[in-house]
C-alpha positions as CSV (number, residue, x, y, z in Angstrom):
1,X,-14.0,-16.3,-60.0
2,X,-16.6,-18.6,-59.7
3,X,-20.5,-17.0,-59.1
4,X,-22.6,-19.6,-57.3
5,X,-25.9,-18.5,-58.2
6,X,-27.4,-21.3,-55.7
7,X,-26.3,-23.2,-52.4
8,X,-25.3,-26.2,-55.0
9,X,-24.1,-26.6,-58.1
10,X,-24.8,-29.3,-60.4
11,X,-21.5,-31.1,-62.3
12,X,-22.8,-29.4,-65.8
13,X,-23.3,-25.9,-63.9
14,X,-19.9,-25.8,-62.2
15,X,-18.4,-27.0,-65.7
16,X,-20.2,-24.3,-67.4
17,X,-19.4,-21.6,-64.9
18,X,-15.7,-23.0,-64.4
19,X,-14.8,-23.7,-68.2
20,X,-14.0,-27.3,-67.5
21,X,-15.5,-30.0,-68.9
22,X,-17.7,-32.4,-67.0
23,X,-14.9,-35.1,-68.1
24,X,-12.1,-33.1,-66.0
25,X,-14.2,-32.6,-63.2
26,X,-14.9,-36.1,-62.6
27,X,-11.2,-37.0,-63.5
28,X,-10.5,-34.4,-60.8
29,X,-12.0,-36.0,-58.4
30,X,-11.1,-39.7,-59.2
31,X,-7.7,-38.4,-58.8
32,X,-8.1,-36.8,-55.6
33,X,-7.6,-33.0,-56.6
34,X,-11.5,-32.6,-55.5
35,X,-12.8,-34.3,-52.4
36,X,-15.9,-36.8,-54.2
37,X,-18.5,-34.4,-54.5
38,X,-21.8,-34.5,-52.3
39,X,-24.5,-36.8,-53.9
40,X,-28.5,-35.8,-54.4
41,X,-31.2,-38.5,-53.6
42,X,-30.7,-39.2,-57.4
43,X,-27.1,-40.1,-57.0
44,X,-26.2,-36.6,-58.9
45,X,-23.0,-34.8,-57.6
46,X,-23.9,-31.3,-55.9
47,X,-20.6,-29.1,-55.3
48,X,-20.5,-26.9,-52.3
49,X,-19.3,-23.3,-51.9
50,X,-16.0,-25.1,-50.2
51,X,-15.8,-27.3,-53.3
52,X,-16.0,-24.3,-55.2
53,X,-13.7,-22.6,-53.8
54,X,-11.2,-25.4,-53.9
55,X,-11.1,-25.7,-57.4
56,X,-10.5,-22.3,-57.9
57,X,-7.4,-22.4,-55.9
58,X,-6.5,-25.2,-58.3
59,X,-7.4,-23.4,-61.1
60,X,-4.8,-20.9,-59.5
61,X,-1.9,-23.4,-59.3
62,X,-2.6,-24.3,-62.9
63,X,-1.9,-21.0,-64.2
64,X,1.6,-21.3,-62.3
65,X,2.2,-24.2,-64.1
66,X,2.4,-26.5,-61.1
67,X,1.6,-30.1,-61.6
68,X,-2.0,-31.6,-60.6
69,X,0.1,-33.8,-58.0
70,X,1.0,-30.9,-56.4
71,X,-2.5,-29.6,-56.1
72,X,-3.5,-33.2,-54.7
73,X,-0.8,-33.3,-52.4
74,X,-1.8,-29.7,-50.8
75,X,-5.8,-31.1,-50.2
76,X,-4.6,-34.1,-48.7
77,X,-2.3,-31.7,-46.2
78,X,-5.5,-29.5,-45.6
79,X,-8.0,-31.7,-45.5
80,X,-6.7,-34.6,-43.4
C-alpha cells in the first residue's frame, strides 16, 4: 500500500513510494491505464489520492498476471 504523506504526489515520489519507475508511470498513462495526471503551474504532474489508489488496484491485477489491456479496459468502464 501506498502512504501519501501529502495531498499530492510528485511523478518521482509516487515512483519512489510505488517501486515504478518514472518511465512506467508516464507509459501508464500514455497508454490509458492512469487517467493524465493533474498538472502544477509548472506543468509538473501531481497524482491524487484517487490516482493513487488506481494504480494500486493495477498493481493488484499485475500480480494476477492479467494483461495491462485488461487494466485499461476496466478504467475506461469506471471512469466513463
Amino acid at each position: 500500500m501506498i502512504i501519501m504523506t501529502s495531498k499530492v504526489l510528485t511523478i518521482g515520489e509516487l515512483a519512489s513510494l510505488s517501486g515504478l519507475s518514472v518511465y512506467t508511470l508516464r507509459y501508464y498513462e500514455a497508454e490509458g491505464i492512469l487517467n493524465p495526471a493533474a498538472r502544477a503551474s509548472n506543468g509538473h504532474r501531481r497524482y491524487r489520492p484517487e490516482d493513487v489508489r488506481w494504480l494500486e488496484f493495477v498493481l493488484r491485477l499485475k500480480l494476477t498476471d492479467m494483461p495491462l489491456a485488461d487494466s485499461r479496459c476496466a478504467q475506461r468502464r469506471l471512469y466513463a
